[in-house]
VEXVEX-946482 format. One line per field, with one value per residue (C-alpha): residue in one letter; x, y, z; residue number from 1. Coordinates in nm, 4 decimals. Layout:
N
residu (A,...)
east (X,...)
north (Y,...)
up (Z,...)
num (NUM,...)
***
This chain:
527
residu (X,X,X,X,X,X,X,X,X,X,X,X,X,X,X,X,X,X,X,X,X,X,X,X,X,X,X,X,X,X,X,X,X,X,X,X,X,X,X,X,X,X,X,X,X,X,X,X,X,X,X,X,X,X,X,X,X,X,X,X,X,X,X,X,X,X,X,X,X,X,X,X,X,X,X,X,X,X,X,X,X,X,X,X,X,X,X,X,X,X,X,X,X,X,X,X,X,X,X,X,X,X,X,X,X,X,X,X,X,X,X,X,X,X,X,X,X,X,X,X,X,X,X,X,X,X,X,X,X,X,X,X,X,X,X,X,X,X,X,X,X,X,X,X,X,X,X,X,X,X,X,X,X,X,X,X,X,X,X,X,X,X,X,X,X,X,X,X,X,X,X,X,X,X,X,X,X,X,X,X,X,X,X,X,X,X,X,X,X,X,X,X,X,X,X,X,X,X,X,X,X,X,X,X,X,X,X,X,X,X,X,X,X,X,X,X,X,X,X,X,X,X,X,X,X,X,X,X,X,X,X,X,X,X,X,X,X,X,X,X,X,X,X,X,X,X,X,X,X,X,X,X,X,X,X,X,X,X,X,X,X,X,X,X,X,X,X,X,X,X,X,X,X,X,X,X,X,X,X,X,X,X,X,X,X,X,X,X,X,X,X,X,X,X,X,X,X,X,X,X,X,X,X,X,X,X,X,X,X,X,X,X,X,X,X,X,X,X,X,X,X,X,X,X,X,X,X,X,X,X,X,X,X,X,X,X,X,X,X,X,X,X,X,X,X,X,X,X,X,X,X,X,X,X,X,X,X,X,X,X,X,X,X,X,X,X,X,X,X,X,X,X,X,X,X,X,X,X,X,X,X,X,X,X,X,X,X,X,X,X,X,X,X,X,X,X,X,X,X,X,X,X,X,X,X,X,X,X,X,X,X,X,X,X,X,X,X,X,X,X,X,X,X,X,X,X,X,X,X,X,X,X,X,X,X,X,X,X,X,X,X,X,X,X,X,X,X,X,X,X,X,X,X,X,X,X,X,X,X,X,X,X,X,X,X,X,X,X,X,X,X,X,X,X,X,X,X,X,X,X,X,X,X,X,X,X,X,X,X,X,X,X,X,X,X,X,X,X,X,X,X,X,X,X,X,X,X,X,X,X,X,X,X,X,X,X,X,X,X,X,X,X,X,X,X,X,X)
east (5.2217,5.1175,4.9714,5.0134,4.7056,4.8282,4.8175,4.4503,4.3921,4.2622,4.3909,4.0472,4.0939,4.4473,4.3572,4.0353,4.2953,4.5513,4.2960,4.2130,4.2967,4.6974,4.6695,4.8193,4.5771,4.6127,4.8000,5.0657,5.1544,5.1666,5.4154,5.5798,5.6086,5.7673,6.0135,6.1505,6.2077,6.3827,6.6218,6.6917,6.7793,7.0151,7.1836,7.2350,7.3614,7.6337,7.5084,7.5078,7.2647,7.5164,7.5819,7.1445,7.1058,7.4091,7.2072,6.8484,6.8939,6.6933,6.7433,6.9095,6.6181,6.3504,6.5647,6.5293,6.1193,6.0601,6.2397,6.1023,5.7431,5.6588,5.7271,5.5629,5.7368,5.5860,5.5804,5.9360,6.0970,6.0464,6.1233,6.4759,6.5013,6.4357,6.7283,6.9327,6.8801,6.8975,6.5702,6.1916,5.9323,5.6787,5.8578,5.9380,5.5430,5.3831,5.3109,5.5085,5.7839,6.0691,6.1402,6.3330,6.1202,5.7742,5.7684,5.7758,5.5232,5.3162,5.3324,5.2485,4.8978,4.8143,4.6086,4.8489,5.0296,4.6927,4.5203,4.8215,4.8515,5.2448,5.2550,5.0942,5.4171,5.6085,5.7387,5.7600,5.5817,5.8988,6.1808,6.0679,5.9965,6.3634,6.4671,6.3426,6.4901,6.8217,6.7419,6.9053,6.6430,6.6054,6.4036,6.1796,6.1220,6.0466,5.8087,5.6120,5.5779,5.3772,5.1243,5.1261,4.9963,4.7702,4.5683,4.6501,4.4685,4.2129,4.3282,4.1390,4.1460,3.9828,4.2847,4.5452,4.3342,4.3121,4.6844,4.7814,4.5786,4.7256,5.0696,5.0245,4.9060,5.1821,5.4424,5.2751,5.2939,4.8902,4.9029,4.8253,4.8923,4.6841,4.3789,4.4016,4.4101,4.1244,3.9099,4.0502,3.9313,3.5622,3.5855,3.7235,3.4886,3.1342,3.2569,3.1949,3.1616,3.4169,3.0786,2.9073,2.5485,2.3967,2.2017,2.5144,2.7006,2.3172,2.3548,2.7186,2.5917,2.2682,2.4174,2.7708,2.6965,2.3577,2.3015,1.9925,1.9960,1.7145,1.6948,1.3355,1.3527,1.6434,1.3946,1.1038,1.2543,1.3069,1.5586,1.8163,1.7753,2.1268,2.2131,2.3577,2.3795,2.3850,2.4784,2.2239,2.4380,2.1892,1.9499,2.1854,2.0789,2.2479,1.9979,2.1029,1.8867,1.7200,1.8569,2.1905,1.9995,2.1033,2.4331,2.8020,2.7061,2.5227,2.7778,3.0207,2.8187,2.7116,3.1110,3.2105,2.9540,3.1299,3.4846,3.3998,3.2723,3.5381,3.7937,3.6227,3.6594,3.4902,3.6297,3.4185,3.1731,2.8041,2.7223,2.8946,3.0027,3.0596,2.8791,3.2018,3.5342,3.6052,3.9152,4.1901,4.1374,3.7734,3.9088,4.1862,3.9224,3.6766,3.9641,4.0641,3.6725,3.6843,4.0027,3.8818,3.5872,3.7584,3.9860,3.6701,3.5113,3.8219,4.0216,4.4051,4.4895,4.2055,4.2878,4.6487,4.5576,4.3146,4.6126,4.8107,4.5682,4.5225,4.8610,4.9311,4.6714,4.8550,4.6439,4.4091,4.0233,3.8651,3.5744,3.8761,3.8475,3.4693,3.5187,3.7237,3.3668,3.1401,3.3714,3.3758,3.0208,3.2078,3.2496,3.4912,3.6532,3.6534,3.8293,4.0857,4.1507,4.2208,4.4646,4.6574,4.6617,4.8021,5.0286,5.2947,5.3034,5.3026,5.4155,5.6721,5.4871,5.5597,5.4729,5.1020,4.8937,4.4483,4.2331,3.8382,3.6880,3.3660,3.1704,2.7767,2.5907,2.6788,3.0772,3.2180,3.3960,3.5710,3.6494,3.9128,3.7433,4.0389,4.3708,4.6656,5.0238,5.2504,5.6531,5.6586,5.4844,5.3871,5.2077,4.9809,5.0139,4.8609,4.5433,4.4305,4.4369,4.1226,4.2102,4.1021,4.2640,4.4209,4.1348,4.3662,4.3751,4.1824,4.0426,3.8426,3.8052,3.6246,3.3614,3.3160,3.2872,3.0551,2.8423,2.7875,2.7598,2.4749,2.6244,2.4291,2.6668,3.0207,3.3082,3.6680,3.9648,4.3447,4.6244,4.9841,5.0121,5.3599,5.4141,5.4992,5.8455,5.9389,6.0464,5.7419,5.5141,5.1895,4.9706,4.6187,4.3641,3.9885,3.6599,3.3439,3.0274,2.6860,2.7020,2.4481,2.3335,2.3526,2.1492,2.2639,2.6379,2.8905,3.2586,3.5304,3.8406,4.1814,4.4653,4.8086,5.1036,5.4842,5.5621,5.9168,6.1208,5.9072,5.5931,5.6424,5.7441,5.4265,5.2050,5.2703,4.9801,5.1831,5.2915,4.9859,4.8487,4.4845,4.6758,4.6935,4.9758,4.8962,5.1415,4.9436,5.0086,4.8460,4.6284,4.5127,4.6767,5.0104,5.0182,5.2747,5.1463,5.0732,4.8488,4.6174,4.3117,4.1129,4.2492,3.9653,4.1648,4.4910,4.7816,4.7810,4.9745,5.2529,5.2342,5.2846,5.6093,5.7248,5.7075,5.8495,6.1803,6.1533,6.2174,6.4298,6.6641,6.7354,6.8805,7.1131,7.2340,7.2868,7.5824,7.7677,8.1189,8.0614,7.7957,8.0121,8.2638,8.0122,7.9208,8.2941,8.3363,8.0288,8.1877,8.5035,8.3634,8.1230,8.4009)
north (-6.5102,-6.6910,-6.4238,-6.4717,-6.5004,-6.1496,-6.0178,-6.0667,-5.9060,-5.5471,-5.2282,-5.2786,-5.6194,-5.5891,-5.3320,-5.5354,-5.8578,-5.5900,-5.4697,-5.8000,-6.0235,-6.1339,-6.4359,-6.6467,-6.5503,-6.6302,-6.3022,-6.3462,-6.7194,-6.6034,-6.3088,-6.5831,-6.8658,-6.6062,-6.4833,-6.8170,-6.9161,-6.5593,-6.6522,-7.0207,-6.9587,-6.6339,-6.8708,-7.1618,-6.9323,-6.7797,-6.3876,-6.1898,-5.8756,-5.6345,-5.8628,-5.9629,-5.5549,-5.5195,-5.7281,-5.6171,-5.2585,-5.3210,-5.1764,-5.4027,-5.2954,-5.4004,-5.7426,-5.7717,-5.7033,-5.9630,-6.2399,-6.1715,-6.2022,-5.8314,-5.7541,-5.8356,-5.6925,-5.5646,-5.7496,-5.5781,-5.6425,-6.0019,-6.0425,-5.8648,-6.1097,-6.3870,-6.3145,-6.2263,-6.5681,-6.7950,-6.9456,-6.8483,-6.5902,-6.8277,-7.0247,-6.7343,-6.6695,-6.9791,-7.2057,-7.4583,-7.5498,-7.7833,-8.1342,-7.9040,-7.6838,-7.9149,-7.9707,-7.5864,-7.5132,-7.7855,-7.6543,-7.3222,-7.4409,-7.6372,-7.5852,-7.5371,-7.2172,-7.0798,-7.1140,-7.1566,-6.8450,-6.7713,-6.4538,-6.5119,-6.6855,-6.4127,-6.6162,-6.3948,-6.5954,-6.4755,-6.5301,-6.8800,-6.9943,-6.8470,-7.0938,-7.3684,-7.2589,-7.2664,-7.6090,-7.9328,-8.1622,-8.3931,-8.1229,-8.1072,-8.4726,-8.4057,-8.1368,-8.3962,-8.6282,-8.3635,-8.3226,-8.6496,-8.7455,-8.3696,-8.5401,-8.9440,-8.8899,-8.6196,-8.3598,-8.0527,-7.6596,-7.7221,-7.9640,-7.7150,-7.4231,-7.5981,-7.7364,-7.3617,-7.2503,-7.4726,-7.3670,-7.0292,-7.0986,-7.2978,-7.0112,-6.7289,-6.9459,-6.9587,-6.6078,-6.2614,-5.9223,-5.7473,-5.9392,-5.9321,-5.5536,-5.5480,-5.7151,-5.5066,-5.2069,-5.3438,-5.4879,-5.1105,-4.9309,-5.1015,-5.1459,-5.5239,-5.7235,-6.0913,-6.2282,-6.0292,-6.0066,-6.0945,-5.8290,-5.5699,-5.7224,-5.7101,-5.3610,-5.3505,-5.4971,-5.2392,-4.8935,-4.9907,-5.1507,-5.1560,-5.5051,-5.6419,-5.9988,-6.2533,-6.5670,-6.7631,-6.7724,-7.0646,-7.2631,-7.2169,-7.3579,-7.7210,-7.7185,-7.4993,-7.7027,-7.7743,-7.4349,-7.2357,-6.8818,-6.6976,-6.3272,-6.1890,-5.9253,-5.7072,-5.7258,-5.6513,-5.9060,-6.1895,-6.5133,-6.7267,-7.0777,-7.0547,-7.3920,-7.1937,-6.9071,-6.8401,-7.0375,-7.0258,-7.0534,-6.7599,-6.5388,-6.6998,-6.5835,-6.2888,-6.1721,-6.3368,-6.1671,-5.7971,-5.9549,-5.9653,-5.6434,-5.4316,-5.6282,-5.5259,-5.8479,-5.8457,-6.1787,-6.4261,-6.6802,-6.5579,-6.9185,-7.0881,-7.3954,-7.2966,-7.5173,-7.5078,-7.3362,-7.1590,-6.9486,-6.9136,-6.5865,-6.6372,-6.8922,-6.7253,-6.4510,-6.6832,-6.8135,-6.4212,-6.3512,-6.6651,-6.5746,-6.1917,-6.3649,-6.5977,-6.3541,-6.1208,-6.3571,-6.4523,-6.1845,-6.2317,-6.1199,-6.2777,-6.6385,-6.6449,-6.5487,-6.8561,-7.0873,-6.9816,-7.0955,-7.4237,-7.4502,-7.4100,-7.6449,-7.9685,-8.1622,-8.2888,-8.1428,-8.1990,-7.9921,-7.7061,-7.7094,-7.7344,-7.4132,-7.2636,-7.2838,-7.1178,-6.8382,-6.7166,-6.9488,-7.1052,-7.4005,-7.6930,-7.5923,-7.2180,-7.2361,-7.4936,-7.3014,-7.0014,-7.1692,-7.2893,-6.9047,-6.8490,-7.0794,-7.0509,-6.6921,-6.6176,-6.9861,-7.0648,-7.3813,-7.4212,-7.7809,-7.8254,-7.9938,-7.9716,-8.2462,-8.2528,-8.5768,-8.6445,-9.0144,-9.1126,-9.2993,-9.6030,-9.5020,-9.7694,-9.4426,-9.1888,-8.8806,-8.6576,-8.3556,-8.0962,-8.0705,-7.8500,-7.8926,-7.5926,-7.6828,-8.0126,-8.2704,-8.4325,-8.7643,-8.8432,-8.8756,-9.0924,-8.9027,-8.8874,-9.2780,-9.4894,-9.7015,-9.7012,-9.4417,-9.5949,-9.6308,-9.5849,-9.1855,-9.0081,-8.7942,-9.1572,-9.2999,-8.9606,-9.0228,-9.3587,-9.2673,-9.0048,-9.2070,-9.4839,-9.2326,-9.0943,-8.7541,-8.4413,-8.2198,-8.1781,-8.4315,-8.3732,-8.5584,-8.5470,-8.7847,-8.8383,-9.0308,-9.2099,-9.2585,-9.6509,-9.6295,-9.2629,-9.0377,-8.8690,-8.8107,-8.5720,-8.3961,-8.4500,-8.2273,-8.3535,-8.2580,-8.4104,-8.3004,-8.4224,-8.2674,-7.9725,-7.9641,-8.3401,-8.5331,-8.8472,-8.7802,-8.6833,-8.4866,-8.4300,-8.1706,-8.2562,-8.0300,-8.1819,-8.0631,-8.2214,-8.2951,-8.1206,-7.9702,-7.5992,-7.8060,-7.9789,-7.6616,-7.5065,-7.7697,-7.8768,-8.1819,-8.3609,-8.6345,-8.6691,-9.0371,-8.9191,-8.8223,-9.1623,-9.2425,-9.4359,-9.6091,-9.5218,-9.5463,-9.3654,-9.6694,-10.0151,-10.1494,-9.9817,-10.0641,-10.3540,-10.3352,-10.7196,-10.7271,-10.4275,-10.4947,-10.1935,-10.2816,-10.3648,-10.3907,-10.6515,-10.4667,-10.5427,-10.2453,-10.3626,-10.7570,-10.5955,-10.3841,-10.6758,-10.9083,-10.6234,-10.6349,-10.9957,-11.0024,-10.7350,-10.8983,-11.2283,-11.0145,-10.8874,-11.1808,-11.2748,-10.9605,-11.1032,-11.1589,-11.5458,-11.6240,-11.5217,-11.7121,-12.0403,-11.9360,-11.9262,-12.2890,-12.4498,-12.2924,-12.4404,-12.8068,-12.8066,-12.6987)
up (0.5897,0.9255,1.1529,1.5093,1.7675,1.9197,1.6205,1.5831,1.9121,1.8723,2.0499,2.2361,2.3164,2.4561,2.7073,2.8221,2.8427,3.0360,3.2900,3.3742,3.7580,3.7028,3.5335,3.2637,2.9429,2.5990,2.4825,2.8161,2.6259,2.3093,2.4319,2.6527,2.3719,2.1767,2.3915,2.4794,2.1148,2.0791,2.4048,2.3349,1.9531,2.1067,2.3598,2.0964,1.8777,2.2004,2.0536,2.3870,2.3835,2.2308,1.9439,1.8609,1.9177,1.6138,1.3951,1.4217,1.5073,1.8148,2.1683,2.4371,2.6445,2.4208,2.3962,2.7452,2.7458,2.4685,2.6400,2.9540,2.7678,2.8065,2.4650,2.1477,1.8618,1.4867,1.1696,1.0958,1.3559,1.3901,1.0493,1.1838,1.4453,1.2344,0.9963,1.2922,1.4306,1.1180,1.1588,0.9376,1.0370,1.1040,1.2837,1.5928,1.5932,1.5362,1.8898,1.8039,1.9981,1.8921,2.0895,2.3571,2.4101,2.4400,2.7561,2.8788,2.6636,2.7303,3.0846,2.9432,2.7925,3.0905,3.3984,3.5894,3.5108,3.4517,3.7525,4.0231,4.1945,4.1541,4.2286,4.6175,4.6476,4.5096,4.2219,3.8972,3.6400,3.3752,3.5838,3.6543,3.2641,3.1775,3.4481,3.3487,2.9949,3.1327,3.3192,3.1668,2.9750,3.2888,3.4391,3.1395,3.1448,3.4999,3.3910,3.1328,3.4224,3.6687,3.3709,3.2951,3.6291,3.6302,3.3734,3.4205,3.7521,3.6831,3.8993,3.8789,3.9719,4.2818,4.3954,4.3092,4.4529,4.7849,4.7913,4.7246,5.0148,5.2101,5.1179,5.1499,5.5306,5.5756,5.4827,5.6643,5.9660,5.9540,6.1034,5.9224,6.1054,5.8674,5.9021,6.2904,6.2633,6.0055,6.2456,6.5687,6.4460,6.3951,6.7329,6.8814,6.6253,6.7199,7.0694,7.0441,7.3860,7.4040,7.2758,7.0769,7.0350,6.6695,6.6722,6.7097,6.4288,6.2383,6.3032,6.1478,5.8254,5.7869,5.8864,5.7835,5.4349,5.4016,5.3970,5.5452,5.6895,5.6265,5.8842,5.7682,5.3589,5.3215,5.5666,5.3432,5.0449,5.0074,4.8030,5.0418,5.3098,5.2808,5.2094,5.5504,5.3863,5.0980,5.0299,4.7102,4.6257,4.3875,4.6889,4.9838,5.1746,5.3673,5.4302,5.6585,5.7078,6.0430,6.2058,6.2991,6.4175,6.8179,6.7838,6.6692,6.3645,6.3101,6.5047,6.1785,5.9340,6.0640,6.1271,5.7636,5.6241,5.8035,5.6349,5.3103,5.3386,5.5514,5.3474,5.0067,4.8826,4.5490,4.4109,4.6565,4.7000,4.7694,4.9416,5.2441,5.0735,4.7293,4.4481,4.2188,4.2840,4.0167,4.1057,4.3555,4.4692,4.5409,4.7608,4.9085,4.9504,5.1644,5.3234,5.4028,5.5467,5.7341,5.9406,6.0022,6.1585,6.3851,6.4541,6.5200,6.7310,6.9449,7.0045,7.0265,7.3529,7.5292,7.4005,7.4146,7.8597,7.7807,7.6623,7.9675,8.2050,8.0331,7.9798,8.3582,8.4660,8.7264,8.5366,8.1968,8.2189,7.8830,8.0279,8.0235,7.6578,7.6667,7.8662,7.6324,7.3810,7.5848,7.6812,7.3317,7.1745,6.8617,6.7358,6.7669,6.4615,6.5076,6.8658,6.7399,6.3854,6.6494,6.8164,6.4897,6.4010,6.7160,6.8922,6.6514,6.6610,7.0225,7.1863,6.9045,6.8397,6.4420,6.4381,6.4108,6.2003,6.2063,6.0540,6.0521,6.0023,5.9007,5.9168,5.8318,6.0844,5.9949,6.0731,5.7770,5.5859,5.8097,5.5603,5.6170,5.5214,5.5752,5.7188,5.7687,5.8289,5.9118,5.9246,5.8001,5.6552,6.0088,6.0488,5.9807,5.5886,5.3161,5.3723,5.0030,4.9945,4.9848,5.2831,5.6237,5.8982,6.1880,6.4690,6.6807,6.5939,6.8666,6.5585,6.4718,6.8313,6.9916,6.7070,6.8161,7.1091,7.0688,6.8823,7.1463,7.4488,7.2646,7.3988,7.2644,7.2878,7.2108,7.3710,7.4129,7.5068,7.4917,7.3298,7.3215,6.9443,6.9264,6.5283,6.4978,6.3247,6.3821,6.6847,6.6559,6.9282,6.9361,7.1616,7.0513,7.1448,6.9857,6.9967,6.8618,6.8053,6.5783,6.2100,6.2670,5.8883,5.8230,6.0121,6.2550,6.0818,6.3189,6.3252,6.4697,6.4392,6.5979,6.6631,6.6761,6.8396,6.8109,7.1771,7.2218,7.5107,7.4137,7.4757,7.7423,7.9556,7.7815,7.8988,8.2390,8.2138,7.9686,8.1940,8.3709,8.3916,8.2263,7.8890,7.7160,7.5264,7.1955,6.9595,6.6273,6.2318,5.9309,5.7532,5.8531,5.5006,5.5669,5.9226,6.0511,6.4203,6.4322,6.7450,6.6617,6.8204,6.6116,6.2997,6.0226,5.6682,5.6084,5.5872,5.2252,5.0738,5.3658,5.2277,4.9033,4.9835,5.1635,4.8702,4.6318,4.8754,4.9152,4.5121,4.5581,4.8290,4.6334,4.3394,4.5857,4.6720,4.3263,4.3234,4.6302,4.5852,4.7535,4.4744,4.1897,4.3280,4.3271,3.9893,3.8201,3.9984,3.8529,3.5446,3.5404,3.6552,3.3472,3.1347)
num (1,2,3,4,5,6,7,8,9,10,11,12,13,14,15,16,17,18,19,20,21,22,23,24,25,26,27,28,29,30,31,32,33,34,35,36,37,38,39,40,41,42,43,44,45,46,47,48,49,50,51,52,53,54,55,56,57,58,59,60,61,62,63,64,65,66,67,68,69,70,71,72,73,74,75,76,77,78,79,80,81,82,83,84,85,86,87,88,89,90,91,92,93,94,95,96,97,98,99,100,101,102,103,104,105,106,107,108,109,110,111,112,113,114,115,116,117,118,119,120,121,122,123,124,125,126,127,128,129,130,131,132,133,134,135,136,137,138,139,140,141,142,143,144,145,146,147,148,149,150,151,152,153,154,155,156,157,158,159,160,161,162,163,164,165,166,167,168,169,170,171,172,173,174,175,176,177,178,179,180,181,182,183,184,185,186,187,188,189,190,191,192,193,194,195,196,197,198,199,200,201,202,203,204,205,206,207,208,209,210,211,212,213,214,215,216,217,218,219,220,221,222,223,224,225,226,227,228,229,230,231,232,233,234,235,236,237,238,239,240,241,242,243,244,245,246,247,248,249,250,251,252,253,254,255,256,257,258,259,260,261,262,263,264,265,266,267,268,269,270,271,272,273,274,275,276,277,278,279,280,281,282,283,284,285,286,287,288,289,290,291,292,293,294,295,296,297,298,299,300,301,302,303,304,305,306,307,308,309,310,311,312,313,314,315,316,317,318,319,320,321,322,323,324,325,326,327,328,329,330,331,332,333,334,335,336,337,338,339,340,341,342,343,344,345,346,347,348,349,350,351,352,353,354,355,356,357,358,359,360,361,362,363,364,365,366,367,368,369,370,371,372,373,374,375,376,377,378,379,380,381,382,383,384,385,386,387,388,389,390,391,392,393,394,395,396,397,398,399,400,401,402,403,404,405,406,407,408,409,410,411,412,413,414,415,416,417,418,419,420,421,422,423,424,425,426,427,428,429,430,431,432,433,434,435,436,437,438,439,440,441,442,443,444,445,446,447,448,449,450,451,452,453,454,455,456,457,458,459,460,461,462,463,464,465,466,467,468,469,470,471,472,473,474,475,476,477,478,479,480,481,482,483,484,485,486,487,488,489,490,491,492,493,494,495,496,497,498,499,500,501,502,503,504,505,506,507,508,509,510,511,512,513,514,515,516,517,518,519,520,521,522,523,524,525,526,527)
***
């Protein structure tokens, strides 16, 4: 007799498997595969509950738990359900799914239900297999084409980790109450000044944690030159490379470093750019230190009076924003990841979107290195694509400029970016700045805002001369602005649409009433 994987699975075994992070082992598919085969064979078969119960002797309760995939029954009992069901024993255990079925259980055994985190979304992992169950098989097919393309085009954990972050930011409005509180009661705690002083949050990390913080070791070592910080958890000790010692960055680390602590975040990277990603929550858990930090750093009251008075300026000072730095010593990114926590919350600006590029000194490759969207998908899009990003984006034109300035330290500038083809206009704020750990590179981070009545009455500079208003697209090989001066690539995937529709345009002709009229009179003449 065929002898199912859980089957093999000790009493020991099951209770390491149950004590384990939630999610989708080996034993939760088998119990899963299982229960599905139990359900569809009950609703082919039109038995309700009552009726399977009659038959097998077991409880409607315990009918419930093994469809759901919380139940596993005994030898007997699936022998019971097998005769119940008019189908074999082996069949209801084996993994084997019938041509229905395949494509939910190939979902099952891929990637993707086993490192997506569901439940962050609140999506019971049960009650959405039994829906796609119920689901007609054009949603199956539909399910065979997503892992089709997961493995067609290599996509890995990492890409669904980071999509899922993204998402989750996106639904939470890229503000979280209980992180701000988390890192308001360090601030009131330690008594920690609008900047605080390295050495105070030093202090936090010996007498709160015992944690001892090394700044000359990473700079001895050749090989972590590249290396900003890592926390050696057996030693206690934090090393941070000595090239961001004395400036944003170290404040960063220092209050990331208090985050992953206060939070108890056990699940988490020890370096600041982790080497491989391994799991969601040890990126949602960086993500989690990361914002405590900011939010440590910049505290919410004090920035949202900051907004205010830029907000109410007459008229556009980049060095306003420049300002905005120094009152709290961050970084580019830090000050405008702030504001993304924060305007939507308290100015009911919900359509934002953050990008960070990224570009070597010879500037042929801009990267997009990160980005954000809350609301919508905004422009601009395409940003996976290997093409080249519209120049006219003041995300790729501060760089440039930058770069021929010579400008040592950090530029910023403003933008109104009309979307060629759409309504869609933005307010661009950018700042750019040399790569501090990658020598004669250079980046920039760009917060967008969708100009609407709210933001114009928000920001009363809008209309001011100084703001330059752009008409922009997403790529130079999608882009149909003929007389683009910046453009570098030929709008070849454009030529290529065109000529698709071209094609697609003389068919249509072909099914005009007028040219199967001319058709039936050729006919007839012939004839």
């Amino acid at each position: 007799m065929y002898v199912s994987p859980l089957e093999k699975i000790s009493l020991i075994d099951f209770t390491i498997f149950v004590q384990m992070p939630i999610m989708l082992q080996e034993i939760d598919t088998v119990k899963l595969i299982f229960g599905l085969k139990v359900a569809q064979l009950r609703k082919e078969q039109q038995l309700s509950y009552q009726q399977l119960s009659d038959k097998t002797g077991l409880a409607i309760s315990y009918l419930h738990n093994i469809e759901k995939g919380k139940k596993y029954p005994k030898a007997d009992k699936i022998i019971a359900l097998a005769k119940a069901l008019g189908t074999e024993y082996n069949y209801l255990v084996s993994l084997e799914p019938d041509k229905k079925m395949r494509p939910i259980f190939d979902l099952l055994n891929s990637d993707f239900l086993k490192i997506f985190p569901l439940e962050k979304f609140g999506i019971n992992l049960t009650k959405f297999i039994n829906l796609l169950v119920d689901t007609p098989g054009k949603v199956n097919a539909f399910i065979s084409t997503v892992i089709k393309i997961t493995r067609n085009y290599q996509l890995q954990g990492e890409d669904f980790y980071k999509a899922a972050l993204r998402s989750y930011q996106e639904l939470h409005d890229n503000y979280f109450p209980d992180l701000e509180r988390a890192a308001n009661q360090v601030r009131n705690t330690y008594q920690l000044q609008q900047i605080p002083d390295p050495s105070r949050l030093k202090y936090i990390l010996q007498e709160e944690y015992g944690i001892q913080v090394d700044q000359t070791t990473l700079g001895e070592q050749p090989a972590l030159q590249r290396v900003r910080s890592y926390y050696a958890a057996s030693a206690k000790t934090l090393y941070i490379h000595p090239v961001f010692v004395g400036g944003p960055q170290e404040l960063m680390l220092l209050a990331k470093e208090i985050g992953f602590q206060a939070l108890k975040l056990s699940e988490r990277p020890y370096e600041t750019r982790m080497i491989e990603l391994e799991s969601f929550e040890k990126l949602f858990n960086d993500f989690q230190a990361s914002y405590f930090a900011v939010a440590l750093l910049m505290e919410e009251n004090s920035v949202i009076e900051q907004v205010h008075a830029i907000a109410a300026m007459p008229k556009w000072d980049p060095q306003a924003i420049l300002d905005f730095l120094e009152t709290y010593q961050v970084s580019q990114e830090m000050l405008l990841q702030r504001l993304a926590n924060l305007l939507p919350r308290h100015f009911g600006i919900h359509q934002i979107f953050f990008l960070r590029f990224f570009t070597k000194p010879d500037r042929e490759k801009f990267e997009m290195t990160k980005e954000m969207h809350l609301s919508q998908l905004h422009n601009p899009y395409a940003n996976q694509l290997e093409e080249h990003y519209c120049r006219r984006w003041l995300s790729v034109e501060i760089i440039n400029r930058f770069r021929s300035q010579e400008v040592i330290t950090a530029i910023a500038d403003a933008q109104l970016s009309t979307y060629h083809g759409t309504n869609n206009t933005y307010l661009c704020i950018s700042m750019a700045k040399a790569s501090t750990d990658a020598p004669g590179c250079t980046t920039s981070v760009t917060l967008g805002l969708l100009v609407n009545d709210r933001l114009r009455r928000l920001f009363r500079w809008l209309d001011d001369p100084e703001v330059r208003t752009v008409e922009v697209h997403t790529t130079c090989e999608r882009c149909p602005i003929s007389d683009c001066k910046e453009r570098i690539a030929e709008p070849v995937a454009l030529q290529a649409l065109k000529a698709r529709q071209a094609v697609q345009d003389e068919l249509d002709k072909l099914d005009q009433p007028e040219t199967a009229s001319h058709s039936e009179t050729t006919s007839v003449k012939y004839n």
